[in-house]
VOBA-1610 file (N, C-alpha, C; in pm, whole numbers, padded with zeros to 5 digits, always signed):
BEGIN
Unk+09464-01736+14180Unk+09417-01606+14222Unk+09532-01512+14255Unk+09519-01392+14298Unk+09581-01297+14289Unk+09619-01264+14485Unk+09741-01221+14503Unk+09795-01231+14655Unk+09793-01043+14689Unk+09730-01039+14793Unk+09745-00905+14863Unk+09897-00893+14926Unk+09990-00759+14874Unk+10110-00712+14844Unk+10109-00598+14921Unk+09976-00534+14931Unk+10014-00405+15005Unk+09884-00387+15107Unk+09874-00313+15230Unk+09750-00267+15300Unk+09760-00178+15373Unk+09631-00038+15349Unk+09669+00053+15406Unk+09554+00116+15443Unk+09478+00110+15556Unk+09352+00154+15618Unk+09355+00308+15695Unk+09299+00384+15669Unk+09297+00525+15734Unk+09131+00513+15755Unk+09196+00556+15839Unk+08989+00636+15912Unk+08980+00750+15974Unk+08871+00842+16018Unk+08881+00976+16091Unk+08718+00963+16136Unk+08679+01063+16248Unk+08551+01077+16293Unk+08602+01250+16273Unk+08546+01275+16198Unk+08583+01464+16173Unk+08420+01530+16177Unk+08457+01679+16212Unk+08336+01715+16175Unk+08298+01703+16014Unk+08148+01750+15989Unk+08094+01785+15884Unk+08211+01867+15811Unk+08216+01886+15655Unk+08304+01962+15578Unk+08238+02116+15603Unk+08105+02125+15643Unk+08058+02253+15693Unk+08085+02324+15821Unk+08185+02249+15861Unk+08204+02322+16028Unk+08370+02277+16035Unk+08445+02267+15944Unk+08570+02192+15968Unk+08642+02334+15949Unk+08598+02487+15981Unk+08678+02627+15945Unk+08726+02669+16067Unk+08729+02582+16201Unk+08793+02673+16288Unk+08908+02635+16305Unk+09024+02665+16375Unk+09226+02642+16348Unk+09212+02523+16386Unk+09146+02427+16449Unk+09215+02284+16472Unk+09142+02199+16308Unk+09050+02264+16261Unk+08997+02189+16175Unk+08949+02030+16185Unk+08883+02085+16348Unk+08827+01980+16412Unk+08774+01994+16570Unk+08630+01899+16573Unk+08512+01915+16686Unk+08532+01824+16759Unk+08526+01845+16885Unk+08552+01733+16969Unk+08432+01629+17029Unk+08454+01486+16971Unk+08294+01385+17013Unk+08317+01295+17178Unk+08432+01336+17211Unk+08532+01270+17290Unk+08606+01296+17335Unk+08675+01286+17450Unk+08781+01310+17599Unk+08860+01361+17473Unk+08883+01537+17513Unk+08994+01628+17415Unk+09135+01610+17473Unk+09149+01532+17583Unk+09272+01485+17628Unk+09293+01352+17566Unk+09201+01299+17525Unk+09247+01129+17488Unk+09289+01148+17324Unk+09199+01307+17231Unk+09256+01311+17083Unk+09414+01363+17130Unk+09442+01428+17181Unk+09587+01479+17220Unk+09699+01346+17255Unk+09626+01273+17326Unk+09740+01183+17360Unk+09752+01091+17250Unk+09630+01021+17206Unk+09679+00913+17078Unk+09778+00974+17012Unk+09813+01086+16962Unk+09913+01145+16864Unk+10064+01191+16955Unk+10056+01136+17120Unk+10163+01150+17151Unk+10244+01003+17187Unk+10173+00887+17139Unk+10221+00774+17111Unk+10323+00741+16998Unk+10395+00673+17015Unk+10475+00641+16855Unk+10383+00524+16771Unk+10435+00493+16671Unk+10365+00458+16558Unk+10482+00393+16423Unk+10462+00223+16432Unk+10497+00124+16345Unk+10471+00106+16242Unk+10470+00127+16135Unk+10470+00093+16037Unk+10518-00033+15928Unk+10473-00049+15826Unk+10589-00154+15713Unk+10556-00082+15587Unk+10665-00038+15534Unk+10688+00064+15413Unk+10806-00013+15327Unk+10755-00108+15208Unk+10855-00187+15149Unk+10952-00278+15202Unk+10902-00328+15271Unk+10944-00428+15305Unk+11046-00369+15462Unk+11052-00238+15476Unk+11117-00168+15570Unk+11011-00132+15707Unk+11056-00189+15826Unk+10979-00114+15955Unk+11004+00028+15985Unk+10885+00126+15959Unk+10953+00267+15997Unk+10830+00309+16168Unk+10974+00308+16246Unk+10890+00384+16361Unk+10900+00529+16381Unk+10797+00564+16408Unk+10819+00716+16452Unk+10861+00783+16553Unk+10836+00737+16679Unk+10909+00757+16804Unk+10776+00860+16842Unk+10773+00879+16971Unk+10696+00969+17032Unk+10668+01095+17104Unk+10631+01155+17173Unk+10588+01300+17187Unk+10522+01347+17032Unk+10420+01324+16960Unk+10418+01382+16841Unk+10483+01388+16761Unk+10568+01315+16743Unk+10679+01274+16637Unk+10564+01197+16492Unk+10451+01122+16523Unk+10363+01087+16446Unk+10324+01175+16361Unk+10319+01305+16401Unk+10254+01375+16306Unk+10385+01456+16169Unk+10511+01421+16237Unk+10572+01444+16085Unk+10574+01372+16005Unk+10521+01243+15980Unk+10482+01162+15884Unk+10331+01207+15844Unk+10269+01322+15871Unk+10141+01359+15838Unk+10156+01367+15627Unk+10066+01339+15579Unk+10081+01379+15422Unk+09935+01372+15360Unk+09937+01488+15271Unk+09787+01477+15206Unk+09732+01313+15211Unk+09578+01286+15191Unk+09540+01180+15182Unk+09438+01236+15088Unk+09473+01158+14951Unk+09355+01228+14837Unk+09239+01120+14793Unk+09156+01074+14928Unk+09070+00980+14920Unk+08936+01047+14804Unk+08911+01127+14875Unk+08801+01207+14756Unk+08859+01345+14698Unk+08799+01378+14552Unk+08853+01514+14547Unk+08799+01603+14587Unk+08684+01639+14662Unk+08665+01742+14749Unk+08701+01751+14877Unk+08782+01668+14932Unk+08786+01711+15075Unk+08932+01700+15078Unk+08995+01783+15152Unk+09108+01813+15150Unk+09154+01729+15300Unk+09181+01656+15315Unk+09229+01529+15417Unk+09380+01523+15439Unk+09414+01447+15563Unk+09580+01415+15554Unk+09546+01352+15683Unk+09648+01225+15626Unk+09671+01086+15751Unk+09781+01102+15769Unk+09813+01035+15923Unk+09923+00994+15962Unk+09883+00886+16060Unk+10022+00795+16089Unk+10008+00665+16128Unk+09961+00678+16245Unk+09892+00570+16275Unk+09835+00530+16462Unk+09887+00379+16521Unk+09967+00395+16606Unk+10016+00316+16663Unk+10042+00226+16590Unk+10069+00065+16666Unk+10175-00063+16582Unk+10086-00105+16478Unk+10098-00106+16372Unk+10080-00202+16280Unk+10073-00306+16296Unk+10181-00325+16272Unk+10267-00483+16245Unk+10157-00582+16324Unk+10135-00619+16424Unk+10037-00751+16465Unk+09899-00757+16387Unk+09874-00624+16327Unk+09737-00662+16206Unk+09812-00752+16093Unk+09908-00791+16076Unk+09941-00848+15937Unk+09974-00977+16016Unk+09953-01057+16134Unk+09910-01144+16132Unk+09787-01213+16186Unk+09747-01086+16232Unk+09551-01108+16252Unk+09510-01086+16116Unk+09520-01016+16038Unk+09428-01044+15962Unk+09488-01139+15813Unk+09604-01180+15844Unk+09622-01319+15723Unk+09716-01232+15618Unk+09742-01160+15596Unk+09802-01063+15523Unk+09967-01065+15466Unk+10057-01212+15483Unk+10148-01238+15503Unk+10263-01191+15374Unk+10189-01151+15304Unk+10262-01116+15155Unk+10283-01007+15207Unk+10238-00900+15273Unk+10230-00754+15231Unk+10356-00725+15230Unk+10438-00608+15166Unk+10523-00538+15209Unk+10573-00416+15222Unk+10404-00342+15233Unk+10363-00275+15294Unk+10261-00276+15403Unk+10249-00240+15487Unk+10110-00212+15568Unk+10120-00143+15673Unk+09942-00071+15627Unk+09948+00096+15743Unk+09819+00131+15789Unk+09845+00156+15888Unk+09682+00197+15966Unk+09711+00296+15995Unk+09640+00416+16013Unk+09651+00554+15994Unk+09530+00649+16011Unk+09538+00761+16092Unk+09452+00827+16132Unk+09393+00971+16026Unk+09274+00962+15978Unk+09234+01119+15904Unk+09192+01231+15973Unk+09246+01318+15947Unk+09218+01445+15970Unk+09196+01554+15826Unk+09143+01703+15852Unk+09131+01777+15786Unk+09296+01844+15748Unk+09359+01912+15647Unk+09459+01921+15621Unk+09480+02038+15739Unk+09643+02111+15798Unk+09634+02142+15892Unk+09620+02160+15990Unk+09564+02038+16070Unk+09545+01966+16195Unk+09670+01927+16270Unk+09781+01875+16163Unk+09884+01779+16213Unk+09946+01927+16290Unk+09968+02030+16167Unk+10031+02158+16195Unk+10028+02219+16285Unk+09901+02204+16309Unk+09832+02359+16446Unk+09883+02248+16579Unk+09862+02110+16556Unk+09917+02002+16703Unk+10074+02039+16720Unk+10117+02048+16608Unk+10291+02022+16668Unk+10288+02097+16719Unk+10251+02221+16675Unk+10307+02368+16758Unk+10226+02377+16890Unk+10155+02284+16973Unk+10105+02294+17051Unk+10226+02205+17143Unk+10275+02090+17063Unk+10342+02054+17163Unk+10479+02091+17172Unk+10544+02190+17028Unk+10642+02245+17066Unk+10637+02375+17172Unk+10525+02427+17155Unk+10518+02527+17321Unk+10446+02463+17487Unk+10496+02321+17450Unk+10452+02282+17588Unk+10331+02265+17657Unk+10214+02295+17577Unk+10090+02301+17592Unk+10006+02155+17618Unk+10071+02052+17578Unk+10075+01893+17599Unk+10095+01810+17659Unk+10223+01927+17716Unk+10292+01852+17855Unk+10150+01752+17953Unk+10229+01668+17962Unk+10141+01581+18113Unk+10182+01606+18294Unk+10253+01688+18269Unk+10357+01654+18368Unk+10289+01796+18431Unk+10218+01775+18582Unk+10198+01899+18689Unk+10270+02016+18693Unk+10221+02114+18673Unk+10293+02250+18698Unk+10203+02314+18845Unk+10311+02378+18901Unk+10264+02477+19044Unk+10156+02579+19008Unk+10228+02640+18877Unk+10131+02764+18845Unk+10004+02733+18790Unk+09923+02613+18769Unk+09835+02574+18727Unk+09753+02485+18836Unk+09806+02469+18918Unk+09699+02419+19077Unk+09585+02519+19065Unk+09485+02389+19108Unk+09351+02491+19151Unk+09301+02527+19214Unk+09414+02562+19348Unk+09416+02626+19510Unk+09428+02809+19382Unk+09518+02787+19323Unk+09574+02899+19282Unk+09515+03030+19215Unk+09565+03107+19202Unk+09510+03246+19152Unk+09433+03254+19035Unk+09340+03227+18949Unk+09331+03206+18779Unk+09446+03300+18734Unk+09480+03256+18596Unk+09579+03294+18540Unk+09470+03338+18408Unk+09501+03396+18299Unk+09508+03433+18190Unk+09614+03314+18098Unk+09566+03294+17981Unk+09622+03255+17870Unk+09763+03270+17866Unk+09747+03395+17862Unk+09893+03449+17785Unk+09969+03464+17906Unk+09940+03452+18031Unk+10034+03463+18160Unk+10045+03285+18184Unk+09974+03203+18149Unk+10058+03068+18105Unk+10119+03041+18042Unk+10100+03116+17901Unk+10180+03070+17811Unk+10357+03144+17902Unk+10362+03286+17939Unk+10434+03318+18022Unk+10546+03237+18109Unk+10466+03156+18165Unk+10492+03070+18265Unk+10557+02928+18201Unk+10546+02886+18059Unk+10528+02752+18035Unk+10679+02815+17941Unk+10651+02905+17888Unk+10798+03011+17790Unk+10918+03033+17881Unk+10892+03082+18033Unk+10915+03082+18138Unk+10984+03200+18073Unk+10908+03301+18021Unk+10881+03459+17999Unk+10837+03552+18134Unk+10858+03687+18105Unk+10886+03743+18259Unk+10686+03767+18248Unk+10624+03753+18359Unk+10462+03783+18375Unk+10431+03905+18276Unk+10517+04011+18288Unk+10443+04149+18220Unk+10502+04131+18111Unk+10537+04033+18018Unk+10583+04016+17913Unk+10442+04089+17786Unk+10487+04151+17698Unk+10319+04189+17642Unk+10359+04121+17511Unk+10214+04111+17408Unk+10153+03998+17372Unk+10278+03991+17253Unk+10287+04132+17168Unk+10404+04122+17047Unk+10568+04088+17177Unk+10587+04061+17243Unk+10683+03997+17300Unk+10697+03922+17314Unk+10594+03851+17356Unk+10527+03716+17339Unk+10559+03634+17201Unk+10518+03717+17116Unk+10524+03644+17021Unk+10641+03574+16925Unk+10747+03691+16999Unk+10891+03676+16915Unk+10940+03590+16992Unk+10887+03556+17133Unk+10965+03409+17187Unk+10924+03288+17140Unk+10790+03348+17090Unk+10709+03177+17027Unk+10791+03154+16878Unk+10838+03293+16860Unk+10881+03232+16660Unk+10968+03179+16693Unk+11051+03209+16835Unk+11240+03111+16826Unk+11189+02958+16834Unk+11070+02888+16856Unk+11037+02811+16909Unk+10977+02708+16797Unk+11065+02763+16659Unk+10985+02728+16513Unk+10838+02720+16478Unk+10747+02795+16514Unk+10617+02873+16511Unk+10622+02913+16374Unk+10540+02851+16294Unk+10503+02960+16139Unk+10396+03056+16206Unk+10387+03163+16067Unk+10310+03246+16108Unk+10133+03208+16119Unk+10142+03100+16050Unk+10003+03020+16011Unk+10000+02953+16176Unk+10083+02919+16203Unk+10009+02779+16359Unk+10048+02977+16489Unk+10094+03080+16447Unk+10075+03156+16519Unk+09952+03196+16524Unk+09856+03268+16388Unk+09755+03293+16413Unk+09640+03233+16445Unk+09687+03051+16438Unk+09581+03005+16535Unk+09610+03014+16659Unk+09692+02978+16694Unk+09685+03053+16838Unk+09613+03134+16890Unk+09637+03242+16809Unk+09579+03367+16876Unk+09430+03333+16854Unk+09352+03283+16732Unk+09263+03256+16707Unk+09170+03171+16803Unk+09211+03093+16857Unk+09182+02987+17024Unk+09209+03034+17110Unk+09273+03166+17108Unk+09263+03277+17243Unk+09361+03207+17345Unk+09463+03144+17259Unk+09613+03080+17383Unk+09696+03191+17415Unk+09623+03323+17356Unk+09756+03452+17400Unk+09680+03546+17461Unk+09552+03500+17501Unk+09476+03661+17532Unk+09454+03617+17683Unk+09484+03827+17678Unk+09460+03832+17852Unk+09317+03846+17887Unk+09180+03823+17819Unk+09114+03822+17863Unk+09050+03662+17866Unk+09088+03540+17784Unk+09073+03483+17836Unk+09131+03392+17950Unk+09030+03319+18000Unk+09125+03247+18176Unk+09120+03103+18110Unk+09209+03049+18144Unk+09280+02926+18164Unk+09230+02848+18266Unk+09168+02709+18253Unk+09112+02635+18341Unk+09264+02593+18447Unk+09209+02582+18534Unk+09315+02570+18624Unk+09322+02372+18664Unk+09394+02321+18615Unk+09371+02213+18640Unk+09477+02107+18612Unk+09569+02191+18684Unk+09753+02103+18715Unk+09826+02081+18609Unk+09812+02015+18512Unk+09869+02008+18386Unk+09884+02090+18269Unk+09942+02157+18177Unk+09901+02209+18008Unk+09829+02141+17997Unk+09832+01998+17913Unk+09737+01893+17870Unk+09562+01900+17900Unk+09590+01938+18052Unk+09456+01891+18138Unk+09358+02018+18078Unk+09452+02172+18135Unk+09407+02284+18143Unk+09361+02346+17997Unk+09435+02266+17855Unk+09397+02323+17761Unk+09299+02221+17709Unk+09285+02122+17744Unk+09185+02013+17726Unk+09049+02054+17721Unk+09036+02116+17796Unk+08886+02155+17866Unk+08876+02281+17786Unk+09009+02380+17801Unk+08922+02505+17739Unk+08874+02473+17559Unk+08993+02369+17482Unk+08938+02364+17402Unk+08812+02304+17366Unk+08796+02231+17473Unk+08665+02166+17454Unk+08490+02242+17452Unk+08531+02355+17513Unk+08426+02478+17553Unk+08388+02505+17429Unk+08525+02574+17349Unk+08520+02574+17225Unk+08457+02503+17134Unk+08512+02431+17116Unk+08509+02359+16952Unk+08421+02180+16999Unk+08373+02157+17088Unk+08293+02031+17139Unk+08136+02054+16992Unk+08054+01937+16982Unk+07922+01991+16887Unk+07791+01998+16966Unk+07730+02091+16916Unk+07579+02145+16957Unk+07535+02012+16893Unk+07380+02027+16955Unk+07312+01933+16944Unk+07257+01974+16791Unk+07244+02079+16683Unk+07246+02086+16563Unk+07304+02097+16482Unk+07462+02042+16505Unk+07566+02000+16392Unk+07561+01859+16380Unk+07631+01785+16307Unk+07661+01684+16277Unk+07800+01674+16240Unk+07860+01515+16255Unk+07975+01434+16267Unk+07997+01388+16123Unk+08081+01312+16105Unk+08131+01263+15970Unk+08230+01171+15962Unk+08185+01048+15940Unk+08336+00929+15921Unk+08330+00901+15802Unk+08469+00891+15785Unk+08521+00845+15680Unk+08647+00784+15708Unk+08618+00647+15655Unk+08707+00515+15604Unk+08791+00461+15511Unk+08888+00438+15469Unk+08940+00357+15334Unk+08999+00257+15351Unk+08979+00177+15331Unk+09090+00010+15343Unk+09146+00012+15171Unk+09240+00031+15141Unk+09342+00035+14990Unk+09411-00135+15000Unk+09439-00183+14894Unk+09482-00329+14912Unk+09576-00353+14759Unk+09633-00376+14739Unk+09786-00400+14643Unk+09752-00520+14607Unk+09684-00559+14490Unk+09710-00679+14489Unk+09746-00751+14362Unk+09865-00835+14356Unk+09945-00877+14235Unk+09853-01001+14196Unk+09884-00989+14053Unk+09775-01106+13944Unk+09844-01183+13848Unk+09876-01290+13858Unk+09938-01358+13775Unk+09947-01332+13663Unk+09999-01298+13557Unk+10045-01244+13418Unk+10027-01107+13417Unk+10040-01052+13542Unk+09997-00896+13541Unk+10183-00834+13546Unk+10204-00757+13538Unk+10339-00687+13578Unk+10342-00596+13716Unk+10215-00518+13707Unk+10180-00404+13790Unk+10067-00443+13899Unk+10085-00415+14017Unk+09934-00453+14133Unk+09814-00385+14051Unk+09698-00409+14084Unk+09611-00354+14064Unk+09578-00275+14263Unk+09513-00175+14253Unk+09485-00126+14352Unk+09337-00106+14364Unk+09255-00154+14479Unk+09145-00141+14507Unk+09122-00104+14621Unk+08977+00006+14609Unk+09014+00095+14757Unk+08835+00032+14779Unk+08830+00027+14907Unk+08698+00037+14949Unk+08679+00091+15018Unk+08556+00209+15088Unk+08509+00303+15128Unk+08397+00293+15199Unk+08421+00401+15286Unk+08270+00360+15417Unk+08247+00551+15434Unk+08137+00618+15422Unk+08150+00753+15431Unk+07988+00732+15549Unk+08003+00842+15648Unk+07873+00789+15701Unk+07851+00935+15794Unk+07739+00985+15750Unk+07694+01125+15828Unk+07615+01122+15970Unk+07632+01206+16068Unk+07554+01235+16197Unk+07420+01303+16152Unk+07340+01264+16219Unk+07216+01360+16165Unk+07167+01465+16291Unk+07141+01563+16262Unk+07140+01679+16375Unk+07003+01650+16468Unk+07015+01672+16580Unk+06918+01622+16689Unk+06906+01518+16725Unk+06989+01447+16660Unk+06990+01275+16634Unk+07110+01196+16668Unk+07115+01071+16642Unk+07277+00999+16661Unk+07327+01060+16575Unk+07468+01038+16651Unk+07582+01137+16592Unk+07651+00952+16498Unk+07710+01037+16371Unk+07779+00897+16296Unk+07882+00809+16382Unk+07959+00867+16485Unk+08021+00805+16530Unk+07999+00696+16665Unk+07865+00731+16721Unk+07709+00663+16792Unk+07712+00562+16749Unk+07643+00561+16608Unk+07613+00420+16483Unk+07712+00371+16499Unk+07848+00415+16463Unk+07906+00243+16384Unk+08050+00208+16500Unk+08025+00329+16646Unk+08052+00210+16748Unk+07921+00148+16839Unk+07802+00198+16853Unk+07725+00143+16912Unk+07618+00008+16888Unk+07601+00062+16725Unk+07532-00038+16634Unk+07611-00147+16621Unk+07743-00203+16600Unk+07818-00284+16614Unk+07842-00381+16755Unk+07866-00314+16822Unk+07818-00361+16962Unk+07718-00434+17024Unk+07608-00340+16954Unk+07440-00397+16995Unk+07422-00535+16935Unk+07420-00539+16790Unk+07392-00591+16672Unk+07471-00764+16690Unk+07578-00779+16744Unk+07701-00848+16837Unk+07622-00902+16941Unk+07576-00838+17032Unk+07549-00881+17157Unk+07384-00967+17091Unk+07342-00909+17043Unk+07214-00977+17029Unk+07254-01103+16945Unk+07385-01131+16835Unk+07371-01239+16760Unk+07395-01330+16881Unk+07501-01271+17018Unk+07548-01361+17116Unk+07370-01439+17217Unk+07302-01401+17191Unk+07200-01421+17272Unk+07107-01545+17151Unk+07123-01516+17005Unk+07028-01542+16950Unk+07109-01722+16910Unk+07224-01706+16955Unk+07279-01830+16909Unk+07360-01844+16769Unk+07370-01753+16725Unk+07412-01683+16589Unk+07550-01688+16619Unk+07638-01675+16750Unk+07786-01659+16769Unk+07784-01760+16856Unk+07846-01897+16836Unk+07876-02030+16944Unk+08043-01977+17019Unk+08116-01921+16941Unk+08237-01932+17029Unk+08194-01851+17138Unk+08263-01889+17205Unk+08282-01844+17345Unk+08436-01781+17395Unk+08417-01696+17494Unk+08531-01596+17545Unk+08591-01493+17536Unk+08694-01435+17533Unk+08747-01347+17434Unk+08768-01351+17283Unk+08644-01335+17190Unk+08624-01357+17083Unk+08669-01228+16979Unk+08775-01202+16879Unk+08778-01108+16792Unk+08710-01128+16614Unk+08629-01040+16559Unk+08560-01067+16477Unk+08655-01076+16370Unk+08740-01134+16313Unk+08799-01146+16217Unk+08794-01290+16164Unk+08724-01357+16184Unk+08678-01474+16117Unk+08501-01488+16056Unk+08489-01515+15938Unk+08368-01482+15839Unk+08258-01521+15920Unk+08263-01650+15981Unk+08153-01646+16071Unk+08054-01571+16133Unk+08159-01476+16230Unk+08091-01368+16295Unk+08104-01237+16163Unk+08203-01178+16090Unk+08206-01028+16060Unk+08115-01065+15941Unk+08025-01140+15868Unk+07968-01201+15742Unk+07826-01159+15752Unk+07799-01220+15842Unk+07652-01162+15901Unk+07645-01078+15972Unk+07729-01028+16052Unk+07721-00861+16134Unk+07730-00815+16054Unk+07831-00775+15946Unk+07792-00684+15785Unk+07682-00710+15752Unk+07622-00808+15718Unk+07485-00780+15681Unk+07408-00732+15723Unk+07367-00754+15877Unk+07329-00701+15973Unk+07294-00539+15982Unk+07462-00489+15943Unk+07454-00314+15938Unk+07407-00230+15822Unk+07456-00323+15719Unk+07366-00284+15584Unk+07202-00232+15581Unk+07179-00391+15655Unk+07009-00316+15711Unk+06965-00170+15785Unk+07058-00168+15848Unk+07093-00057+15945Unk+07114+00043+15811Unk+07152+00026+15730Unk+07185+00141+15615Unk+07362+00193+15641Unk+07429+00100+15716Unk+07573+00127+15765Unk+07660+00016+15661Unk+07749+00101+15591Unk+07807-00001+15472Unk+07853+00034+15402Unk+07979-00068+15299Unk+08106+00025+15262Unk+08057+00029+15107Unk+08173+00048+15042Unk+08127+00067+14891Unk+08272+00066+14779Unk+08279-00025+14667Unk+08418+00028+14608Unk+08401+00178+14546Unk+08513+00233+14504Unk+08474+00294+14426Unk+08413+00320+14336Unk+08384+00399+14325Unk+08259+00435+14215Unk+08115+00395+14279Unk+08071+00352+14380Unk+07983+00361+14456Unk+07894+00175+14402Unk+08028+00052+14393Unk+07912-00006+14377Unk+07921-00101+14560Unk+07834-00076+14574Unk+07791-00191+14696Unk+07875-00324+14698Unk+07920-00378+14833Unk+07951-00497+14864Unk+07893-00567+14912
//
């Protein structure tokens, strides 16, 4: 048989492709401080036989690069945290590659850096953001964080943000999320991180009549005896929120969970303890399990596994 050489899994919980037009090119299903921080972690990789780390504060996202899983959706991954211990959980010992990696809509990575090159990320308490304190305005934080004079006005503003390598594209989102306007107020709540957490969340969080959208790929390299070249096989999981209803990202962490706990009751799972599903036993019949559920991957070209 033929040995897996390469592995490279990306996933995303994004909105619908119908709501993915505002500057983050993305809705929040979840703590808008916890999407901010995963991307201020560093991130391991194996790229030919080479370990590439990225180092952290958002350093992850300059390894951001198109991801051309389908041709309509315009996507781009970048890595999420260590690798390396999946290639010996999951048996994978040939590879010399392997990558786990986060999807987003294209421009996402973009509009983040420049959030954390103006300090907006920071974790670290500021005075002028206590919530004994005065409300501030946007643009009299950003002020404060530029450590620009208060009556600084907005085109002044702006020429301190370009020294700060700002394109004109991650400028007009800015302005577009209202991080420069004096009419909107700034949650007051000790940190950048904390304070822009929330306002973006006001924003861009989903009504109860949009819907969510995951999408999956596990890619696999795998060399064939009298072959010269790997063959590459991608398999795919695409799975929609339905409006008024569970959201996709509900299903396939909750349904997994449930579906688990009940095989643990029915006698269906004998091990005991801290158990991880990577042995056929348990993930063989929980796949089947979700299929019923109508939750389930597919190779390309849409045939069923």
């Amino acid at each position: 048989g033929g040995k897996i050489v390469s592995f490279k899994s990306v996933c995303g919980g994004l909105p619908a492709p119908e709501l993915s037009s505002n500057p983050l090119k993305y809705k929040f299903s979840w703590s808008p401080k916890g999407v901010f921080l995963a991307v201020d972690n560093p991130a391991t990789f194996l790229q030919d036989g080479n370990v590439i780390e990225t180092g952290g504060q958002g350093k992850v996202l300059d390894f951001a690069e198109p991801a051309p899983i389908f041709a309509g959706l315009r996507l781009e991954q970048f890595p999420n945290r260590n690798s390396l211990p999946y290639i010996e959980e999951y048996g994978l010992h040939d590879c010399r590659s392997f990558f786990r990696g986060t999807l987003r809509y294209q421009g996402y990575a973009s509009i983040v850096k420049a959030l954390f090159k103006l300090g907006l990320l920071d974790k670290e308490e500021k005075s002028f953001l206590r919530p004994e304190n005065k409300p501030l305005s946007w643009r009299q934080v950003m002020c404060h964080i530029l450590e620009a004079n208060q009556t600084t006005s907005l085109d002044g503003l702006l020429k301190i943000i370009q020294q700060y390598g700002v394109s004109a594209d991650q400028m007009a989102a800015l302005q577009e999320m209202e991080l420069l306007s004096d009419s909107e107020m700034a949650p007051m709540l000790s940190t950048p991180v904390d304070s822009l957490s929330s306002s973006l969340a006001q924003k861009y969080s989903y009504t109860s009549e949009e819907r969510d959208f995951l999408v999956m790929r596990h890619s696999f390299g795998v060399e064939w005896p009298g072959k010269t070249e790997p063959e590459t096989i991608h398999v795919n999981m695409v799975q929609y929120g339905e409006p008024h209803n569970y959201s996709a990202m509900s299903k396939w962490v909750g349904l997994p969970c449930a579906l688990t706990a009940k095989m643990v009751l029915s006698g269906d799972i004998t091990q005991r303890g801290f158990v991880k599903p990577v042995t056929k036993d348990i993930y063989a019949p929980l796949l089947a399990r979700l299929r019923q559920h109508k939750l389930g991957d597919y190779k390309d070209g849409g045939t069923s596994l």
